[in-house]
TIRO-513862 format. One record per residue (C-alpha): x, y, z; residue in one letter. Coordinates in steps of 0.02 Angstrom, whole numbers, padded with zeros to 5 digits, always signed. Layout:
% TIRO-513862
XYZa;...
END
This chain:
% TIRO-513862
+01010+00943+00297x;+00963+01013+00135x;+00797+00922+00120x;+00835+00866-00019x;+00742+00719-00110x;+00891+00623-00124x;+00950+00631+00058x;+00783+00570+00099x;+00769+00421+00003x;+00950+00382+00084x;+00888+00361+00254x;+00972+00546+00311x;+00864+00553+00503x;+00841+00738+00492x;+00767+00697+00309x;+00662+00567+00332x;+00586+00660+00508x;+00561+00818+00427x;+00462+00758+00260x;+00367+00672+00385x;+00323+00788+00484x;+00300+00920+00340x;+00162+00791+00244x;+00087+00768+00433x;+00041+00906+00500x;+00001+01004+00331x;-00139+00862+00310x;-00170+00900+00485x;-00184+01088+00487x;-00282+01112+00340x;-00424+00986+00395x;-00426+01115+00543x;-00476+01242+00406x;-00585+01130+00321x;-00677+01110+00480x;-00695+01302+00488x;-00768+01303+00294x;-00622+01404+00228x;-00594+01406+00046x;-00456+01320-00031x;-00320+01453-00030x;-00359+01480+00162x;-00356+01269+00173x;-00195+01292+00090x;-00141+01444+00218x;-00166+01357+00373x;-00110+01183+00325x;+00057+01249+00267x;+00090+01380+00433x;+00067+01241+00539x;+00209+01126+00426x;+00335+01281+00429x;+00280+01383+00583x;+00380+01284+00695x;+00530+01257+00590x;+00561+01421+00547x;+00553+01456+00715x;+00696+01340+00754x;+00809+01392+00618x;+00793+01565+00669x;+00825+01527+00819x;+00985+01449+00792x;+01028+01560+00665x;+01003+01523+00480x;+00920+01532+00344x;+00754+01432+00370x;+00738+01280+00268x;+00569+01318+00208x;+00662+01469+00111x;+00811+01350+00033x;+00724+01199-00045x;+00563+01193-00155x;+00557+01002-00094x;+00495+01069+00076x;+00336+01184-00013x;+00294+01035-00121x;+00295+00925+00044x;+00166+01044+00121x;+00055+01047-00038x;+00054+00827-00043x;-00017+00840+00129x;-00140+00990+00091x;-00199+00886-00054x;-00222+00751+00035x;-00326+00832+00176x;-00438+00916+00034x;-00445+00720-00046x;-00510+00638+00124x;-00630+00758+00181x;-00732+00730+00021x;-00746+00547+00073x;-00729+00557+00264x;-00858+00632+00379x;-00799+00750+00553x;-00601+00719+00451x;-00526+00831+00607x;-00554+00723+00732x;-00554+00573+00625x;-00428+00419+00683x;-00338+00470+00506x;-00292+00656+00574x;-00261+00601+00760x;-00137+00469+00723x;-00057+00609+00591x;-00041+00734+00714x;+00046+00618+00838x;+00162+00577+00682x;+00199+00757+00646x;+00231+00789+00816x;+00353+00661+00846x;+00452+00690+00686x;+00465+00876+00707x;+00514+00840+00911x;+00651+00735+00825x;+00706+00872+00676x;+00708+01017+00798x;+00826+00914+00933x;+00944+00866+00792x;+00956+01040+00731x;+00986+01111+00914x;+01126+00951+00934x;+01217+01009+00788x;+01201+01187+00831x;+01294+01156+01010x;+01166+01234+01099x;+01146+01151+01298x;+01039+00997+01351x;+00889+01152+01386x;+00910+01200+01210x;+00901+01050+01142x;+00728+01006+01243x;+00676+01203+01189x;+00695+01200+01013x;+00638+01002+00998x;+00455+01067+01065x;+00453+01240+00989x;+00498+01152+00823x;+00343+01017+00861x;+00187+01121+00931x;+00243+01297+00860x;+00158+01247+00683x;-00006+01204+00787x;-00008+01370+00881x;+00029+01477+00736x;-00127+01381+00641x;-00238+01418+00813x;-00198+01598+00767x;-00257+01607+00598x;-00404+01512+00666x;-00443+01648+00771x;-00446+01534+00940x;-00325+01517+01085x;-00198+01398+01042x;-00241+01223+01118x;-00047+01196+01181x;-00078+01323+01294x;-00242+01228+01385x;-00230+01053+01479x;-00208+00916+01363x;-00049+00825+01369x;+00029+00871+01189x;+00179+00992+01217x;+00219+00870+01341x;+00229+00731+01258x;+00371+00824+01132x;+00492+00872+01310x;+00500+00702+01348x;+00547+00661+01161x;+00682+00781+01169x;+00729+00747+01328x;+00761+00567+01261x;+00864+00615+01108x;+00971+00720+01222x;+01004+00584+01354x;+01042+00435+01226x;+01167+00578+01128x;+01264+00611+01287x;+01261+00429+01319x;+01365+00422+01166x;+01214+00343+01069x;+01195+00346+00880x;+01095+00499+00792x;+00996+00359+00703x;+00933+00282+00870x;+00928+00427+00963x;+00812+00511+00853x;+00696+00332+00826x;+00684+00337+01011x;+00645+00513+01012x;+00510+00515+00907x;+00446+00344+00978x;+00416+00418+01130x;+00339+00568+01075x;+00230+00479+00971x;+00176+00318+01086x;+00154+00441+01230x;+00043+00553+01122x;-00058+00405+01067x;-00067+00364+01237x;-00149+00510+01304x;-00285+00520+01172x;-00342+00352+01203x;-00336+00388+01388x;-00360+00550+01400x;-00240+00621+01510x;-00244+00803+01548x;-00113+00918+01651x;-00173+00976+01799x;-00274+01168+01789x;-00210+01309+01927x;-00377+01276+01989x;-00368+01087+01996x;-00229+01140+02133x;-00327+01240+02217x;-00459+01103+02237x;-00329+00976+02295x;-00262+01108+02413x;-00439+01154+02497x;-00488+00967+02504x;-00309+00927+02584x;-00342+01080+02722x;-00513+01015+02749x;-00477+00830+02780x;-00345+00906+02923x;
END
């Protein structure tokens, strides 16, 4: 789990998930900045807190050194994906909520669902961990860039997105203590994080507002 080039290029999962998400969601945050006219080192700023906000978090959480801090593969990651948000948003109009940076974030969120389960697997930490640290490690990025944005992060309002990364990790930890494979555990975790994301765009699907309860509360009292 060095993140290492080499490791990558092997097929290591934890490898493979975490340049993914790192490229991802870098792209992904900085077109949030773009959107928000911030010059390029603020681009640069935002796009890379939301690739390492969320794994930091998880390696300090299970207590080492975070990646970001070991390997100058993981900066350069965040930089390709900067780049490449800075590249498309000369050619591509409204880039933030573009099909390009939609489909990327569902990506990103599915391969750092994955990373952040496999870390909490190997760190022996129990089946609530695992789901924890899989979805801290997937929308913690996004939150932290919210911040810097100076606007509530969007995790914390109805759309399904956080949601979508429990039921990933939820998945890698059932097909684990099935006795399943790492490799298809962690395909099928960040399938279903990604498919159910995808999902929810197209069809919108919200979670339901404290006063969305209260509404189907009154209207059930009513109707009695």
């Amino acid at each position: 789990m060095t993140g290492g080039l080499g490791a990558t290029l092997f097929g290591d999962p934890f490898a493979v998930m975490n340049t993914v998400g790192l490229v991802a969601f870098a792209l992904v945050g900085s077109t949030k900045a773009v959107r928000e006219e911030f010059d390029l080192f603020g681009v640069a700023v935002v796009g890379l807190a939301m690739a390492f906000a969320g794994g930091v978090t998880r390696d300090l959480l299970v207590n080492r050194v975070p990646l970001a801090l070991q390997s100058p593969v993981e900066i350069a990651l965040g930089l390709v994906g900067v780049g490449l948000a800075v590249a498309l948003g000369v050619v591509l109009a409204d880039l933030d909520t573009h099909p390009i940076t939609l489909a990327a974030d569902a990506i990103g969120l599915a391969a750092f669902a994955t990373t952040g389960a496999i870390v909490a697997t190997e760190a022996g930490v129990s089946a609530f961990g695992v789901v924890a640290i899989a979805t801290i490690n997937a929308v913690g990025g996004g939150a932290f860039a919210d911040i810097l944005l100076d606007r509530a992060p969007f995790i914390l309002f109805d759309d399904f997105y956080a949601s979508c990364a429990v039921l990933g990790g939820v998945t890698y930890w059932a097909l684990v203590s099935l006795g399943g494979l790492g490799g298809v555990a962690a395909g099928a975790c960040a399938a279903v994080t990604a498919v159910t994301r995808l999902i929810a765009v197209a069809y919108g699907w919200e979670l339901p507002t404290a006063q969305w309860v209260a509404r189907l509360v009154d209207r059930v009292i009513g109707e009695r």
